[in-house]
DRENKOL-214413 format. One record per atom (N, C-alpha, C): residue in three letters; y, x, z. Coordinates in steps of 0.02 Angstrom, whole numbers, padded with zeros to 5 digits, always signed. Layout:
# DRENKOL-214413
alaYXZ ...
# end
This chain:
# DRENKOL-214413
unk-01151-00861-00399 unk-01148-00869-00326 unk-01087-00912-00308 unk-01040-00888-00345 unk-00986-00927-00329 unk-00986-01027-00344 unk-01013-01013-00407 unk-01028-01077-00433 unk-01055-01130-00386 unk-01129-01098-00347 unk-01157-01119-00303 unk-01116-01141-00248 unk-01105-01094-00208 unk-01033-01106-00162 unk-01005-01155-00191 unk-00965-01161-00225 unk-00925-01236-00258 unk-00967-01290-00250 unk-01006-01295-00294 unk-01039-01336-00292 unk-01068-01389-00218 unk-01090-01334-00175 unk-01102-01352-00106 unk-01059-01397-00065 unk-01007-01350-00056 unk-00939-01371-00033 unk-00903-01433-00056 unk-00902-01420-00125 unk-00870-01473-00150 unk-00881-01544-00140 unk-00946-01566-00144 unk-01005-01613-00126 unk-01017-01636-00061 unk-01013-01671-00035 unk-01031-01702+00042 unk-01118-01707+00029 unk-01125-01743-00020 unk-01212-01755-00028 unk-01235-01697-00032 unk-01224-01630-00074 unk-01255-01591-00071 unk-01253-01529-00020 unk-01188-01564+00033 unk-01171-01500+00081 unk-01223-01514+00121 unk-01223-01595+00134 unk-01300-01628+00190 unk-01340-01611+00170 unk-01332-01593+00100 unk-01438-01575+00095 unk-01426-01510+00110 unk-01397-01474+00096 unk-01398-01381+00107 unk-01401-01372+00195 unk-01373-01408+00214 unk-01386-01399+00281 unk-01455-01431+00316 unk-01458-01482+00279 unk-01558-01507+00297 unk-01613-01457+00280 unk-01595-01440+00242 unk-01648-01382+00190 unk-01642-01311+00240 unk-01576-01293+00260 unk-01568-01261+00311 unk-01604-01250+00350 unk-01595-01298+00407 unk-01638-01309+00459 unk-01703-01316+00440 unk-01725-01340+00403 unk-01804-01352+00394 unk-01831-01308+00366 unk-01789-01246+00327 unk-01801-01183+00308 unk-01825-01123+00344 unk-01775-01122+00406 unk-01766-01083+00460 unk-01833-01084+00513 unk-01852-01176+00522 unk-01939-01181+00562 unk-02002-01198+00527 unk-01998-01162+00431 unk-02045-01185+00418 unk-02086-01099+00441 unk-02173-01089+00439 unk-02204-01064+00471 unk-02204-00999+00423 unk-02243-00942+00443 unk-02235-00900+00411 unk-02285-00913+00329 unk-02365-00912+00366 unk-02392-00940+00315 unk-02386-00991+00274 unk-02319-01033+00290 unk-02294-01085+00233 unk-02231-01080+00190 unk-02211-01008+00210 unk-02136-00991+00185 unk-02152-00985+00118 unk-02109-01027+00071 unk-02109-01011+00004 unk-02053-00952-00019 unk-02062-00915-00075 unk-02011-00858-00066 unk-01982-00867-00116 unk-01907-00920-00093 unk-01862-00906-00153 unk-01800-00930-00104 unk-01744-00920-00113 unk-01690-00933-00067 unk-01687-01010-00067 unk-01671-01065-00026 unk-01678-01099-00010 unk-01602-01151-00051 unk-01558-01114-00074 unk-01475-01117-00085 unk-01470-01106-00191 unk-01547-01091-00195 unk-01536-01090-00256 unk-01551-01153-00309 unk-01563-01225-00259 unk-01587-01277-00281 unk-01529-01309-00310 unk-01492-01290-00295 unk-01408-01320-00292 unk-01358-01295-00371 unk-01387-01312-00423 unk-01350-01298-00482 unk-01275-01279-00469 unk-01236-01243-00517 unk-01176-01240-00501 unk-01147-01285-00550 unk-01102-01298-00527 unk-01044-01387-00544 unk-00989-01354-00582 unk-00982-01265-00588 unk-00910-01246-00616 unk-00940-01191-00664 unk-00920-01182-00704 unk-00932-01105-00755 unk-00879-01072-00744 unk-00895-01008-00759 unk-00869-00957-00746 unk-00790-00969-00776 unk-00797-00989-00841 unk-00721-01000-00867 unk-00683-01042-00830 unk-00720-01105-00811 unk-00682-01127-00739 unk-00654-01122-00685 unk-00685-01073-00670 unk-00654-01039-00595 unk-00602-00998-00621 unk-00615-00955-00655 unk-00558-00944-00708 unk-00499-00944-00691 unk-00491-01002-00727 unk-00434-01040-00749 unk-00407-01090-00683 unk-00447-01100-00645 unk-00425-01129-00582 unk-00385-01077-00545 unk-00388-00987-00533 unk-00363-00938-00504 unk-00334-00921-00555 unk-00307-00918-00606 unk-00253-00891-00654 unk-00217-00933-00711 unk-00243-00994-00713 unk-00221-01045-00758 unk-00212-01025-00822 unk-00252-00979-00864 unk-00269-00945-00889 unk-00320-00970-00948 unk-00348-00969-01004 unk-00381-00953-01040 unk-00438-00915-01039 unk-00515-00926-01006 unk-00564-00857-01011 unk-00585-00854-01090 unk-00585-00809-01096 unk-00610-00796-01164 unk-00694-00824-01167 unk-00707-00869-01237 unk-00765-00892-01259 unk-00805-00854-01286 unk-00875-00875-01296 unk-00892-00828-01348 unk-00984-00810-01303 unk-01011-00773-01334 unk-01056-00750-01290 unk-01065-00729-01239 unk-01081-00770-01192 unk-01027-00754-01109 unk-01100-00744-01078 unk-01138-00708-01068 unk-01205-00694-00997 unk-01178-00736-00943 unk-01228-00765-00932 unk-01211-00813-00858 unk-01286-00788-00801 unk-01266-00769-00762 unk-01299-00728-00696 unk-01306-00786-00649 unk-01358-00797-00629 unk-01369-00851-00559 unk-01424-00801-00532 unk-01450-00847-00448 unk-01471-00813-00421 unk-01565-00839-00468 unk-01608-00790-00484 unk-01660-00798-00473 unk-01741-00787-00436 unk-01768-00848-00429 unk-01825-00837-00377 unk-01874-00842-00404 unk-01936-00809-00354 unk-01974-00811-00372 unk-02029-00845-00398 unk-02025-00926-00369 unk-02057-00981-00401 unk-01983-00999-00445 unk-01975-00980-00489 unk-01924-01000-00533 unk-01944-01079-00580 unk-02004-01058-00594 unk-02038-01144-00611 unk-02028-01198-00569 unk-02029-01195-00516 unk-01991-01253-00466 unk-01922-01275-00501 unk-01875-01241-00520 unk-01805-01272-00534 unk-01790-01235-00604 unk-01806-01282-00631 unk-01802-01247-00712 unk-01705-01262-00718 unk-01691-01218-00756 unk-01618-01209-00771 unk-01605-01253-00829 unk-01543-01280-00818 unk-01505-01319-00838 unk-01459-01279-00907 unk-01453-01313-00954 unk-01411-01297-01013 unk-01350-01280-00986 unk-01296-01230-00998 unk-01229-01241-00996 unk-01184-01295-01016 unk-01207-01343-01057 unk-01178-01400-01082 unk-01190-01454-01036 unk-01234-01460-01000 unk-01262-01494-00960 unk-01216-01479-00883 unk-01197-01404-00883 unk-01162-01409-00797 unk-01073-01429-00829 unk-01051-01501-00813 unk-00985-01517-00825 unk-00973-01555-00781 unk-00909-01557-00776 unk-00877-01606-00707 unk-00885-01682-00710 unk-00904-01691-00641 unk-00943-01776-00664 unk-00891-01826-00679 unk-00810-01815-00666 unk-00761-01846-00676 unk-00752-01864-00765 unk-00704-01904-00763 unk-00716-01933-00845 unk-00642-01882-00859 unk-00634-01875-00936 unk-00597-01818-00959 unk-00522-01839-00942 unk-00512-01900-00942 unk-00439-01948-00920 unk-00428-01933-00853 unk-00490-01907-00789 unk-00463-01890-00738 unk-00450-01836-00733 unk-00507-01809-00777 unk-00472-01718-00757 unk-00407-01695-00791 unk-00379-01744-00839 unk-00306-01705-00858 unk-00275-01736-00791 unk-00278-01798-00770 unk-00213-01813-00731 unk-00217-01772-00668 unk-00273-01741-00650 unk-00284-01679-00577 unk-00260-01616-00607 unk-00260-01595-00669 unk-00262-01521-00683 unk-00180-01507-00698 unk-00158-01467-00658 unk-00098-01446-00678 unk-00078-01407-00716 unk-00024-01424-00746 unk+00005-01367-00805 unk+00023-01285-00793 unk-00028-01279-00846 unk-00035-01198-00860 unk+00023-01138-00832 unk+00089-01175-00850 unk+00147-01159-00846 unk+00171-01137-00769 unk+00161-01196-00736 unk+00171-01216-00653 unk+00128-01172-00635 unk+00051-01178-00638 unk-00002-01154-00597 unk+00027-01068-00602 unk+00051-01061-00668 unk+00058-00977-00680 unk+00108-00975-00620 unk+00143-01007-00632 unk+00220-01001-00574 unk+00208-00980-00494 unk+00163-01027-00481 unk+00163-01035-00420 unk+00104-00956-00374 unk+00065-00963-00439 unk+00031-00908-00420 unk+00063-00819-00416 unk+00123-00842-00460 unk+00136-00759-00483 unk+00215-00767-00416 unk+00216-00799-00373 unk+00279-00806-00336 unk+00282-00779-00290 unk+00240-00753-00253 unk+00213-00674-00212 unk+00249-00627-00243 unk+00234-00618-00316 unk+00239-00520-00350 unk+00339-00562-00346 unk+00363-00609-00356 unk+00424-00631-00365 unk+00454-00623-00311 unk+00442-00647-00256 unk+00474-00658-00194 unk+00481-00577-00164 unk+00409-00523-00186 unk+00425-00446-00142 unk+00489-00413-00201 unk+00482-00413-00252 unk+00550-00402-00311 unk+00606-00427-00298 unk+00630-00479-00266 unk+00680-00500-00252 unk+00711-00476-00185 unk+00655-00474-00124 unk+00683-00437-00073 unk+00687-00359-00075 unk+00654-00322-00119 unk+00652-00262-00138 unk+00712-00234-00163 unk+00734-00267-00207 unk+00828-00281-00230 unk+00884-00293-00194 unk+00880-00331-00171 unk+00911-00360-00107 unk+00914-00304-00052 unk+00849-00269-00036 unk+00855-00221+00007 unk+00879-00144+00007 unk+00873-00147-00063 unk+00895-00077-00112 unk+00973-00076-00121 unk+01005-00133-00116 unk+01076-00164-00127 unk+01126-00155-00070 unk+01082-00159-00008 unk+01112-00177+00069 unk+01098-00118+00078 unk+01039-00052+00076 unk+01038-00010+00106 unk+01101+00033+00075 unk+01128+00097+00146 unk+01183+00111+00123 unk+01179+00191+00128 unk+01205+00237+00097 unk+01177+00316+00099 unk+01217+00352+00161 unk+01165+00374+00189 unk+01177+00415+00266 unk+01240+00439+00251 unk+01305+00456+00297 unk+01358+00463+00297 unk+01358+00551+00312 unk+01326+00593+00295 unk+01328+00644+00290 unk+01260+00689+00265 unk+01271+00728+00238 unk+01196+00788+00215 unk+01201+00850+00247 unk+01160+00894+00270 unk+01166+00953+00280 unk+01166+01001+00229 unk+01140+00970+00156 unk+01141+01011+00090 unk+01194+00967+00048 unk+01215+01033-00015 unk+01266+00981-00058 unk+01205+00944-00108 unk+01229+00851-00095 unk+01209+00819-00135 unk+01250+00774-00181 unk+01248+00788-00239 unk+01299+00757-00303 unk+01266+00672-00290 unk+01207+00693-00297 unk+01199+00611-00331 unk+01221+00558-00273 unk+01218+00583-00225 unk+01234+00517-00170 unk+01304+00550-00151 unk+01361+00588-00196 unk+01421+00607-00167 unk+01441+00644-00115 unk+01389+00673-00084 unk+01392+00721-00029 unk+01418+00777-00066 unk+01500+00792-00071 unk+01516+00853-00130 unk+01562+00893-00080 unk+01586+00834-00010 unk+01639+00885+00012 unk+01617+00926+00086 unk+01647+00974+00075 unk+01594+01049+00143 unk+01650+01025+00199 unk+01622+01039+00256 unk+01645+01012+00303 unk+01613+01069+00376 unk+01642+01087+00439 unk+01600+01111+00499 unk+01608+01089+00555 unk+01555+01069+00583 unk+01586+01047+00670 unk+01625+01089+00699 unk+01652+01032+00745 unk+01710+01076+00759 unk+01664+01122+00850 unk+01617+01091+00875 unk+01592+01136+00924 unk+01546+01195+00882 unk+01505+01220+00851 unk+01450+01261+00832 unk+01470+01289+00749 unk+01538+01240+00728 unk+01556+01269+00660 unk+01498+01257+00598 unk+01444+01202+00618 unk+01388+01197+00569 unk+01420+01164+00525 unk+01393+01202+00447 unk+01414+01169+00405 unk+01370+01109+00374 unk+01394+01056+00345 unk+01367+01002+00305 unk+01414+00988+00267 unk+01408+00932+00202 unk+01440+00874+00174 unk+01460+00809+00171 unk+01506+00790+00162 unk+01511+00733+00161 unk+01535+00671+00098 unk+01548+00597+00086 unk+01575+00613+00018 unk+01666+00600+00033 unk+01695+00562-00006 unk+01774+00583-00031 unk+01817+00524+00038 unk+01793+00487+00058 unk+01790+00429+00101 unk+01771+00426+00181 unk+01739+00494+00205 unk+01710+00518+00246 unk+01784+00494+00306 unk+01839+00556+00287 unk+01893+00561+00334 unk+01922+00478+00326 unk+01914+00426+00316 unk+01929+00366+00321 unk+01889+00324+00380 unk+01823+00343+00378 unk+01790+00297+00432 unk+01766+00332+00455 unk+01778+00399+00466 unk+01764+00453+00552 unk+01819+00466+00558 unk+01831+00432+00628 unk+01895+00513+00656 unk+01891+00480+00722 unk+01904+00523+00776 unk+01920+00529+00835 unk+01844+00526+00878 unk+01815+00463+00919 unk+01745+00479+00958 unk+01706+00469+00905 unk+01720+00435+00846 unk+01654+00419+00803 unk+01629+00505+00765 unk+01696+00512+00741 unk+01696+00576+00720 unk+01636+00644+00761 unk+01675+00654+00821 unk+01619+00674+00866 unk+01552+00673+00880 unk+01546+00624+00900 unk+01475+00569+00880 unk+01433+00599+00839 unk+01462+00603+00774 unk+01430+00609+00692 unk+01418+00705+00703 unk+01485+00720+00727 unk+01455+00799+00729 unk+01394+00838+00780 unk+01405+00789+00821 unk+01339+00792+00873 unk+01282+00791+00853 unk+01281+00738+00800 unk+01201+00734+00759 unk+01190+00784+00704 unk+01265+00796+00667 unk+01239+00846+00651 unk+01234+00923+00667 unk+01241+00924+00712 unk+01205+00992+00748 unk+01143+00992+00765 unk+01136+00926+00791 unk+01054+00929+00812 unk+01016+00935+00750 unk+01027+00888+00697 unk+00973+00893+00652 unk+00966+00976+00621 unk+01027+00992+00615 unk+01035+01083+00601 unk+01008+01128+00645 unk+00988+01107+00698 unk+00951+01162+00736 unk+00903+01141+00760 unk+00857+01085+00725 unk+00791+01072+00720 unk+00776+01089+00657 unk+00825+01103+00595 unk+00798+01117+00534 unk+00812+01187+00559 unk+00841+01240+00571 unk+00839+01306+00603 unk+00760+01320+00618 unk+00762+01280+00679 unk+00717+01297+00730 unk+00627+01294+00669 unk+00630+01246+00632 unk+00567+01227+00602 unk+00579+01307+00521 unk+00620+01310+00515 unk+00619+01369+00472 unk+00621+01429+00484 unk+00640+01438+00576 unk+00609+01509+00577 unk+00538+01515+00609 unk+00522+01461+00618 unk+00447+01453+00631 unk+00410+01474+00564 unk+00441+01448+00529 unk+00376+01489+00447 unk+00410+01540+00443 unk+00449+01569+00448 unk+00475+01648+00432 unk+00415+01675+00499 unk+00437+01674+00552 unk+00374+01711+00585 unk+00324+01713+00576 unk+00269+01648+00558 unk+00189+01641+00531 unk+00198+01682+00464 unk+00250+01681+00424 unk+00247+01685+00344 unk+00249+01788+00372 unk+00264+01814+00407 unk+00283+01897+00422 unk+00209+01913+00461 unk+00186+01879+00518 unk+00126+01885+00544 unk+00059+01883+00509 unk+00079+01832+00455 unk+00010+01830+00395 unk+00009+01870+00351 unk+00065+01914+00368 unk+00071+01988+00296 unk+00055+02026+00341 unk+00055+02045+00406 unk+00041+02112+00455 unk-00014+02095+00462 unk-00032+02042+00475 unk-00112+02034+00488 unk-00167+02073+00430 unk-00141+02027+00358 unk-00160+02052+00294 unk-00186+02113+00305 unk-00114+02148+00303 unk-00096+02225+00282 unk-00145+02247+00343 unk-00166+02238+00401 unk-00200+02278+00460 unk-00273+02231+00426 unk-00310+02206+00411 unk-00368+02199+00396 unk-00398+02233+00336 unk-00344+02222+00266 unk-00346+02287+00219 unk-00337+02332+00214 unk-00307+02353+00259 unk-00284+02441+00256 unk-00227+02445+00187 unk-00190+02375+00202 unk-00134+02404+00156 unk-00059+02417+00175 unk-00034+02455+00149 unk+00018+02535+00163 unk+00078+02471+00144 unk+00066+02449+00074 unk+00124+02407+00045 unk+00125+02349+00076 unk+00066+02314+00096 unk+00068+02246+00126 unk+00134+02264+00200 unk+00080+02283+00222 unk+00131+02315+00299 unk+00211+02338+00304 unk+00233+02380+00221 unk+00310+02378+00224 unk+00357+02320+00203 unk+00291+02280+00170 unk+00310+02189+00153 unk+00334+02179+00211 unk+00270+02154+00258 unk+00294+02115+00334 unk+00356+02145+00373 unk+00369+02223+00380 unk+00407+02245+00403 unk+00473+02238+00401 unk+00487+02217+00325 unk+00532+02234+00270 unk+00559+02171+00273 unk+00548+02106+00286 unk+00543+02040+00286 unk+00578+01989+00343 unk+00646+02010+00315 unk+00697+01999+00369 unk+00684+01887+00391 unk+00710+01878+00436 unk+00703+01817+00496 unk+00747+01798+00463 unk+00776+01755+00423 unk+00870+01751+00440 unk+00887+01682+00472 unk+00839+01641+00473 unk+00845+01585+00504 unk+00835+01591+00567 unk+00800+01644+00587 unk+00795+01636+00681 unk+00857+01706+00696 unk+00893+01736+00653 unk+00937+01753+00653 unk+01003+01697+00686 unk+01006+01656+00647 unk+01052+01601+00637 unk+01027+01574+00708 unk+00997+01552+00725 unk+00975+01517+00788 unk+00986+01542+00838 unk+00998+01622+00854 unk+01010+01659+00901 unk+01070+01660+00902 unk+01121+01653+00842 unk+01188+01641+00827 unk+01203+01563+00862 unk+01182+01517+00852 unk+01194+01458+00874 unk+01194+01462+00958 unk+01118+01498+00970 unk+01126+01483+01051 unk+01173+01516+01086 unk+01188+01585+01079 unk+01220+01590+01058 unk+01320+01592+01090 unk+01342+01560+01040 unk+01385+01509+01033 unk+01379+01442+01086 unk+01326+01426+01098 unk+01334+01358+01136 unk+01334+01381+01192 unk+01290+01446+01237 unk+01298+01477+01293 unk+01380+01500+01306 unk+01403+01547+01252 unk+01478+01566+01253 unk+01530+01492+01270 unk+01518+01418+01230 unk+01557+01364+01250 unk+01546+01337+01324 
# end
């Protein structure tokens, strides 16, 4: 199919006839419609190893290769052509001086996967690690404990921290981290409640004694903490 396509395209003479054949395809009558696609008259001008090597500059491997075209049903109308027979009508002196080197063509094609690797590096290089954690993290140096100074929340920071915070920036930074601490609060005593309600529920649909001193038994401590925070911010 593809071949065909090429072939078509490639050709001014044979694009005019595909488009004559077209049209005269489209108003011939019903009782005169012959039934074979109209696009299959049109040999293909490229083999498969060709196209190939035109999209990968590449080598297709030889050898007993099945070659697939379209066939119709008056197939005796257009008897098929040898593979030796479909070659480029140019003489072999033109096609080296058009065909570019294997080398280049690889180049130019593989300079996409090159160009996202390079900004991928580049971007991995420039990005810089958030200037504080709410957990201790070694690998990005978050080793030293630290608390706001409004709500007393604790986080980390690394060894460099007290160099480029202090005074409104400082503030600033503790502001955020309170918020993010009492949206991670707020989202963890939300599963402590579903996680205690889905054991009482349990325990009241089974009739179980132990399930039920589970749920009971199954202290909050994060909406503990949250009641501590509010708290605190009502008392400031």
């Amino acid at each position: 199919a593809i071949g065909n396509a090429f072939a078509v395209l490639s050709n001014p003479e044979k694009r005019l006839r595909y488009d004559e054949l077209g049209r005269d395809h489209e108003h011939v009558s019903a009782g005169q419609a012959r039934h074979y696609s109209y696009y299959t008259e049109f040999e293909a001008d490229i083999t498969p190893e060709e196209i190939f090597n035109v999209f990968f500059g590449g080598h297709f491997p030889t050898g007993n290769i099945h070659m697939f075209s379209n066939v119709a049903r008056d197939a005796h109308y257009y008897p098929r052509r040898h593979r030796a027979e479909r070659a480029w009508t140019q003489e072999p002196e033109e096609e080296e001086e058009h065909r570019p080197q294997n080398s280049y063509s690889a180049f130019i094609q593989l300079m996409p996967v090159f160009i996202i690797i390079i900004v991928s590096v580049i971007t991995q290089l420039m990005a810089t690690n958030p200037p504080y954690s709410l957990f201790y993290k070694s690998s990005i140096g978050h080793v030293v404990s630290r608390e706001t100074e409004n709500l007393q929340v604790p986080y980390y920071v690394d060894k460099n921290f007290e160099k480029n915070y202090q005074g409104a920036e400082l503030q600033e930074l503790e502001k955020t981290v309170e918020k993010d601490y009492i949206d991670y609060i707020q989202t963890s005593c939300w599963k402590e409640k579903q996680q205690k309600s889905d054991l009482s529920n349990l325990a009241k649909l089974y009739r179980d004694e132990r399930l039920k001193q589970k749920a009971e038994s199954l202290k909050l401590e994060h909406c503990e903490k949250l009641s501590s925070l509010i708290g605190m911010h009502k008392g400031g």
